[in-house]
C-alpha positions as CSV (number, residue, x, y, z in Angstrom):
1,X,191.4,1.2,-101.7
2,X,189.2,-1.6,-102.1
3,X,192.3,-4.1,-102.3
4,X,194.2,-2.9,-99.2
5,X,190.9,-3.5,-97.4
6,X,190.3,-6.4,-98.5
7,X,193.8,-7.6,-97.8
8,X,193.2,-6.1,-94.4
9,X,190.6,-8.2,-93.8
10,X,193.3,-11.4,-94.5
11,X,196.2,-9.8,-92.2
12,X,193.5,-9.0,-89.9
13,X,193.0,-12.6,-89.2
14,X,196.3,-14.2,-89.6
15,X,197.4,-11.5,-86.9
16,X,194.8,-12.6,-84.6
17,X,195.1,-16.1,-85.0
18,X,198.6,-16.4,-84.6
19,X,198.9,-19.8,-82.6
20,X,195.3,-19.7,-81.0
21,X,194.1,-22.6,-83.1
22,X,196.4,-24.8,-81.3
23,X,196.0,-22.8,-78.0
24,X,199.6,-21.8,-77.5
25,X,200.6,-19.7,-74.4
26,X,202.3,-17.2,-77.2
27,X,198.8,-16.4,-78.9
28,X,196.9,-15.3,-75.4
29,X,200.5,-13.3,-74.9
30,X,200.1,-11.8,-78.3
31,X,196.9,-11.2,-77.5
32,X,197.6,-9.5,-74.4
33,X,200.1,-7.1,-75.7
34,X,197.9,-6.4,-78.3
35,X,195.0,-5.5,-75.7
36,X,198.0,-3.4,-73.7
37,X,198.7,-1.5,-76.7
38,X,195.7,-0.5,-77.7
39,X,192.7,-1.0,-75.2
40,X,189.8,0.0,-77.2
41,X,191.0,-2.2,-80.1
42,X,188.5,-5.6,-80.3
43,X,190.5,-9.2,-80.7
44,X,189.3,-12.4,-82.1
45,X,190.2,-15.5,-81.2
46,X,190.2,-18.3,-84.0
47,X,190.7,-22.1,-82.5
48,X,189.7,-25.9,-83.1
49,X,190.7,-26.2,-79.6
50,X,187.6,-26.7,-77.0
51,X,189.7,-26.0,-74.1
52,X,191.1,-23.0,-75.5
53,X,187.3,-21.8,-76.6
54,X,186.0,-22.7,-73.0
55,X,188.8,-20.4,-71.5
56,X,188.4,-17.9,-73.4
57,X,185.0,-17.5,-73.4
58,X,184.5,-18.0,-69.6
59,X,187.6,-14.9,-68.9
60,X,187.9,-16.1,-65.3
61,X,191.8,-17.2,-65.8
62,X,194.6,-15.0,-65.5
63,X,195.3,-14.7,-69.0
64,X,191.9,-15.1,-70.6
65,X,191.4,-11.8,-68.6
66,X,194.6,-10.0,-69.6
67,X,193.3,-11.0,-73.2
68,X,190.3,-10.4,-73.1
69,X,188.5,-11.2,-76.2
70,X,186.1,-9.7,-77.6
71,X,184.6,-12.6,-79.3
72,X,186.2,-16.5,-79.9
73,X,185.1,-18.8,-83.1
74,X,185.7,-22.0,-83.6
75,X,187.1,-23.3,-86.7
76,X,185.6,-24.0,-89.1
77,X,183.7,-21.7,-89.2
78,X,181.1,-19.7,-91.9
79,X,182.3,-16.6,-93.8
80,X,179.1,-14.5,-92.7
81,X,179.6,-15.9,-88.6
82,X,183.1,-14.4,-89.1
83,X,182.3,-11.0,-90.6
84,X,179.0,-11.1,-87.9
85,X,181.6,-11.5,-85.5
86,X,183.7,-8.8,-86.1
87,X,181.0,-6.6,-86.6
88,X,179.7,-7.4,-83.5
89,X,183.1,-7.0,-81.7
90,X,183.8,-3.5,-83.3
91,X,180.2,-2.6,-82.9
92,X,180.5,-3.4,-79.1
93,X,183.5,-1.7,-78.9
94,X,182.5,1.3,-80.3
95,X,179.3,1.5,-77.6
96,X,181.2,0.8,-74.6
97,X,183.0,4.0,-75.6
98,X,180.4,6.3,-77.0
99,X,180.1,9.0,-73.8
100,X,183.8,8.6,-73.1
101,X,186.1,10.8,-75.4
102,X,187.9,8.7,-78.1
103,X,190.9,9.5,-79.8
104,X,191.0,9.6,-83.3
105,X,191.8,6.1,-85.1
106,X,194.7,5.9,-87.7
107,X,196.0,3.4,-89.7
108,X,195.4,-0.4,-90.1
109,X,192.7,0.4,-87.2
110,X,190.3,2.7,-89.2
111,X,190.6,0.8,-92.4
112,X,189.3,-2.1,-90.2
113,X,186.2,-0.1,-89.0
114,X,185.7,1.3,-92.4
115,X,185.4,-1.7,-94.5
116,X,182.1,-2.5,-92.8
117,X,180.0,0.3,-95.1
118,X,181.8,-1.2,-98.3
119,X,180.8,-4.8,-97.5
120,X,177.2,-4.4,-96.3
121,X,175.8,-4.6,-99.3
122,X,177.6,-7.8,-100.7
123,X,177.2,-9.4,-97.7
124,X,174.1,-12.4,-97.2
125,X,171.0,-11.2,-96.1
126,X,170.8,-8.3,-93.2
127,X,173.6,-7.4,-90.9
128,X,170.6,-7.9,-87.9
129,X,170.2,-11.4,-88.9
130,X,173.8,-12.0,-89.4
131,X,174.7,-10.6,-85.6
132,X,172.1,-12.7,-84.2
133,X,173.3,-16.1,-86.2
134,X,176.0,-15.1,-84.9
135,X,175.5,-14.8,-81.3
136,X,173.5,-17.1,-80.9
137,X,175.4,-20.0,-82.5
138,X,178.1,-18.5,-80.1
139,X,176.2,-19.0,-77.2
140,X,174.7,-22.2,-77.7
141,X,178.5,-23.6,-78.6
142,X,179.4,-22.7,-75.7
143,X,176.9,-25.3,-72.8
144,X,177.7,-27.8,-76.1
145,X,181.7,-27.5,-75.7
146,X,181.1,-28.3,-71.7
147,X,178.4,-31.2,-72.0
148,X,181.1,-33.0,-75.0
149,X,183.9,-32.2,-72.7
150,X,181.8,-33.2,-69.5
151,X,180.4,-36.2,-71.3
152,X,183.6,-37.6,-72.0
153,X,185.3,-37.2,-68.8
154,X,182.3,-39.2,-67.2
155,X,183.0,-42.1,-69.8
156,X,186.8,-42.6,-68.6
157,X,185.8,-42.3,-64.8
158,X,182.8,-44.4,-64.7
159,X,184.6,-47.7,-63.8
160,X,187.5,-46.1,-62.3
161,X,185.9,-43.3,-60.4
162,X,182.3,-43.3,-60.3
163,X,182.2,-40.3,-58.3
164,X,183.9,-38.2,-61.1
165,X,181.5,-39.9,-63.5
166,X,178.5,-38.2,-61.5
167,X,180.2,-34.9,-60.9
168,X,180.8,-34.4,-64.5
169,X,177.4,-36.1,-65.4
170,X,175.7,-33.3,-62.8
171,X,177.6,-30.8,-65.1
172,X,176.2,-32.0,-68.3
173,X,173.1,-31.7,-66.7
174,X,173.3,-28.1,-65.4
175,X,174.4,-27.4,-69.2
176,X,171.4,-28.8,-70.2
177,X,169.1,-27.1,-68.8
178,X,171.3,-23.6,-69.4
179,X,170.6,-24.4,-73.4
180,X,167.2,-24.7,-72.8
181,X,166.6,-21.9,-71.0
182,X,168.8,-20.1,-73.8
183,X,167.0,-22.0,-76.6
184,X,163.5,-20.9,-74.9
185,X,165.0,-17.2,-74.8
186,X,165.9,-17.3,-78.4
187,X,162.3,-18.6,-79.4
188,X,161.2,-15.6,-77.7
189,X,163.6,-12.9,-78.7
190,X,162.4,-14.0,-82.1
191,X,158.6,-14.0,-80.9
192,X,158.8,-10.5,-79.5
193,X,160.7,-9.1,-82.5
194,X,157.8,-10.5,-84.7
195,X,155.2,-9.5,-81.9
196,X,154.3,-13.0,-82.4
197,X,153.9,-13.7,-78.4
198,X,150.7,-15.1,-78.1
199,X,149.4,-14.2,-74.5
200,X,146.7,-16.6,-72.3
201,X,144.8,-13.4,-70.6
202,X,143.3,-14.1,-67.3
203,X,142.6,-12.3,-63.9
204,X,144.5,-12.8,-60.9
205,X,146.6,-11.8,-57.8
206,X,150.1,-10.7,-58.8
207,X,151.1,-11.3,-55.3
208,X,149.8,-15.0,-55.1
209,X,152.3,-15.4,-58.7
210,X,155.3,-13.7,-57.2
211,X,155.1,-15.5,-53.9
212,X,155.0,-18.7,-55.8
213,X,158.1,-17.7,-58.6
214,X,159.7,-16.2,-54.9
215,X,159.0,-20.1,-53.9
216,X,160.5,-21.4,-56.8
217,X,163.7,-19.5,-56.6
218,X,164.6,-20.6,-53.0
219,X,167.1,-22.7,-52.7
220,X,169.2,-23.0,-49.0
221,X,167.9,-23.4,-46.0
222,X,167.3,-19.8,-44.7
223,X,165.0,-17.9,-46.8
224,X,167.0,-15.0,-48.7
225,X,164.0,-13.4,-50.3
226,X,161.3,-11.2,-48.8
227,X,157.9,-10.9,-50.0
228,X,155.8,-7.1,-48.6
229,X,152.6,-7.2,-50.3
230,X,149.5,-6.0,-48.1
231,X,146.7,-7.2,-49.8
232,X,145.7,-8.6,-53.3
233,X,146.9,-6.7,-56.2
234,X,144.6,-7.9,-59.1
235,X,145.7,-7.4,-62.7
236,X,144.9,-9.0,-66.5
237,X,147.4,-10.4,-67.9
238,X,148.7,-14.0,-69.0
239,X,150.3,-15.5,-65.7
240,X,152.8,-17.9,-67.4
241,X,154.5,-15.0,-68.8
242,X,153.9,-11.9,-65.8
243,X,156.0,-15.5,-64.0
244,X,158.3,-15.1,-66.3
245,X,159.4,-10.8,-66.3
246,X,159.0,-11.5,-62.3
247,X,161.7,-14.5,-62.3
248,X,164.0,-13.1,-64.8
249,X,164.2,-10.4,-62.2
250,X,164.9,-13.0,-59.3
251,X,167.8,-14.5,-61.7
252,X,169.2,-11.6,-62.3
253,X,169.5,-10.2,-58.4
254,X,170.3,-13.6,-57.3
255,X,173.4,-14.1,-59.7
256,X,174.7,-10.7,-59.6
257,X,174.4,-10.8,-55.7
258,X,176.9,-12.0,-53.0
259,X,175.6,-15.8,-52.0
260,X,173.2,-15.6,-49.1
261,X,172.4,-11.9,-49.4
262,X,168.7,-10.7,-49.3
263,X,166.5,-9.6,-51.9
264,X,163.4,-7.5,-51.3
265,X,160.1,-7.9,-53.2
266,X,157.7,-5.7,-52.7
267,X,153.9,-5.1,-54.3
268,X,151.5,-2.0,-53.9
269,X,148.9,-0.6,-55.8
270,X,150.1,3.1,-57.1
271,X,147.6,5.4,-59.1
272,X,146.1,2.4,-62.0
273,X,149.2,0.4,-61.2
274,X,150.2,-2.5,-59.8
275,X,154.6,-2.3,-58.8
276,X,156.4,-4.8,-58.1
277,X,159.7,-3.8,-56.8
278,X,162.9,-6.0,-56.8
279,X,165.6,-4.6,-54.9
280,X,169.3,-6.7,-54.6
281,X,172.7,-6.5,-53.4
282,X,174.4,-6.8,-56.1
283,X,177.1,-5.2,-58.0
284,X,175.3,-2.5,-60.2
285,X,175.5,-1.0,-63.7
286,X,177.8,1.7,-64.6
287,X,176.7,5.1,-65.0
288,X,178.0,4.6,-68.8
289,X,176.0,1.5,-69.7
290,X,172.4,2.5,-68.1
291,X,171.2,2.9,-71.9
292,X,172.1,0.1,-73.1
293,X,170.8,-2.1,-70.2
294,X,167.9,-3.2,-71.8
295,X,169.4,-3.6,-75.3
296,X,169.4,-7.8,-76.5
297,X,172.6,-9.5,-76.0
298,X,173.9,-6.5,-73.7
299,X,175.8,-7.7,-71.0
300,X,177.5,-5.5,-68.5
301,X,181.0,-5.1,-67.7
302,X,181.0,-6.0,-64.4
303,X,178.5,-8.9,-65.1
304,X,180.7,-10.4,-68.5
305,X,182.5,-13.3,-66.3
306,X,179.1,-14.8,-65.1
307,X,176.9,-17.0,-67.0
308,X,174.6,-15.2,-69.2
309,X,173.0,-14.1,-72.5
310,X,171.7,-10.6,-72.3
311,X,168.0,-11.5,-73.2
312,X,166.2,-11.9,-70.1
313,X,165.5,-8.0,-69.8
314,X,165.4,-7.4,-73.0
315,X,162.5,-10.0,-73.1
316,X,160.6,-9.1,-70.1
317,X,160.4,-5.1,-71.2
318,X,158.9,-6.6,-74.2
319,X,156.5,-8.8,-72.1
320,X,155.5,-6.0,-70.3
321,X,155.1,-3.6,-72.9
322,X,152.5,-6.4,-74.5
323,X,150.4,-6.1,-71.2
324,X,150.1,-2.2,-71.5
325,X,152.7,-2.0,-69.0
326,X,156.5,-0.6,-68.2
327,X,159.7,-2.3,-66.6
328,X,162.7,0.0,-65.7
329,X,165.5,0.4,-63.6
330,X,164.6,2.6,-60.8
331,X,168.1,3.0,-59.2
332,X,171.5,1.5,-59.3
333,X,175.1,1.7,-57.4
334,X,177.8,-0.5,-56.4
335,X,175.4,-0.8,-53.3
336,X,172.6,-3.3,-55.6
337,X,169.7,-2.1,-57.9
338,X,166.0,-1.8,-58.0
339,X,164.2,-2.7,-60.8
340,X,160.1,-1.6,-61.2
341,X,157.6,-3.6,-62.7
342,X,154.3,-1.8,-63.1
343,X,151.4,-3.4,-64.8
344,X,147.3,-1.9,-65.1
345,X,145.1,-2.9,-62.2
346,X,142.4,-5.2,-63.3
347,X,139.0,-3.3,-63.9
């Protein structure tokens, strides 16, 4: 038994690879057929090719949608990222599914699910540590394959087209900063997990903070977001960070809303509390996936073609929690969402 699976593994990836490393129209057709005949069935994509990874990854073409990968690695690449990955694929799979009934798996399928138990304990180190490698080497290939491919499009158009050569150089900027913002999320996905998050207590007015992160995150010319707050709301906490949980939440209803919608912010004092309520326009969260909202690395299914890496809740919950407080979703529809974040009143 131990032989087939292991040969499974092999026919596993020469099946999924099939032409992908050159980026061939027959692998994403392969791939798509695949996907048609068995939807709940996770496939990997194996290329040197950074165009092909780029597509992929970002799903917004026509066929990176019909093939819908459930996770893409770039060769070479490390035994344990590749056994992460699958993991992580199956794993993933196998949540998106777990209210929904789910036929029973025969075959090639189940032996590729069941090997997982056999190799855990030869595997390096923890499967935890290998899935988070694993992501986030993923997700920081990923702003590294646009700024190379960015970088060197601005090199043949500077003399030629120096316009082209600052579009693309205004990219490589904009990827920039999206690593650092995922690099700083990383530190403090690690902090959390630790409770290593060192906190700078002071006193102050919540709704002097959020009116100045509302501040930060307005960008056109007619205002978008709304600010009700009726009078000071003190609390005790570490500023830097309650700035943080309240712009996370700004990101979030600003990139999952329609351009130009409004957002509503609003701060009262309930019971011991201080809430802060953000309510967008955006496109919601399936009943299905309300558990796993605040889970690391989750990202929704209606969410998975925008820019993202499933931290920034996961993070602030954990901020919160650290100041004695709570953050939750109060509702959700295909209407927009309402998120509550409710921290002790100073005193």
């Amino acid at each position: 038994m131990k032989s087939r699976r292991a040969q499974f593994i092999v026919v596993v990836g020469m099946m999924l690879a099939c032409c992908v490393s050159a980026g061939h129209a027959r692998s994403w057709a392969d791939a798509a057929s695949i996907r048609r005949a068995h939807p709940d069935l996770p496939v990997l994509m194996f290329t040197a090719d950074p165009a092909s990874m780029a597509e992929a990854r970002a799903k917004t073409s026509t066929r990176s949608k019909a093939a819908d990968y459930a996770g893409v690695l770039d060769k070479p690449f490390l035994i344990v990222e590749f056994l992460a990955t699958l993991k992580y694929a199956v794993d993933t799979s196998r949540a998106g599914k777990a209210e929904a009934p789910v036929a029973p798996i025969t075959g090639l399928a189940a032996e590729a699910i069941s090997v997982f138990p056999d190799l855990s304990g030869s595997a390096p180190g923890s499967w935890a540590t290998a899935d988070f490698f694993s992501m986030a080497v993923h997700e920081l290939k990923t702003p590294l394959t646009s700024i190379d491919g960015q970088t060197q499009l601005a090199q043949r158009a500077l003399t030629r087209d120096p316009a082209r050569a600052a579009e693309a150089l205004g990219h490589v900027r904009e990827q920039t900063k999206r690593m650092n913002r995922l690099i700083s999320d990383l530190l403090d996905y690690g902090r959390v997990g630790a409770g290593a998050l060192s906190l700078d207590v002071a006193t102050f007015d919540l709704a002097v903070a959020a009116a100045i992160t509302i501040a930060e995150h307005e960008h056109l010319d007619a205002p978008r977001i709304t600010l009700s707050a009726t009078e000071p709301v003190r609390i005790q906490g570490d500023p830097d960070r309650i700035a943080q949980i309240v712009g996370n939440l700004l990101d979030n209803a600003i990139k999952y809303s329609a351009p130009g919608s409004s957002i509503d912010v609003s701060l009262a004092k309930v019971g011991k509390d201080a809430q802060l309520r953000v309510t967008d326009r955006g496109v919601g969260l399936p009943k299905d996936e309300l558990g796993r909202l605040f889970s690391p690395f989750f990202r929704s299914s209606r969410t998975r073609d925008i820019a993202g890496n499933g931290l920034g809740l996961h993070i602030s919950r954990r901020i919160a929690e650290q100041h004695r407080g709570r953050l939750w979703l109060d509702s959700s529809s295909e209407f927009g969402s309402s998120f509550i974040l409710a921290l002790p009143l100073a005193g």
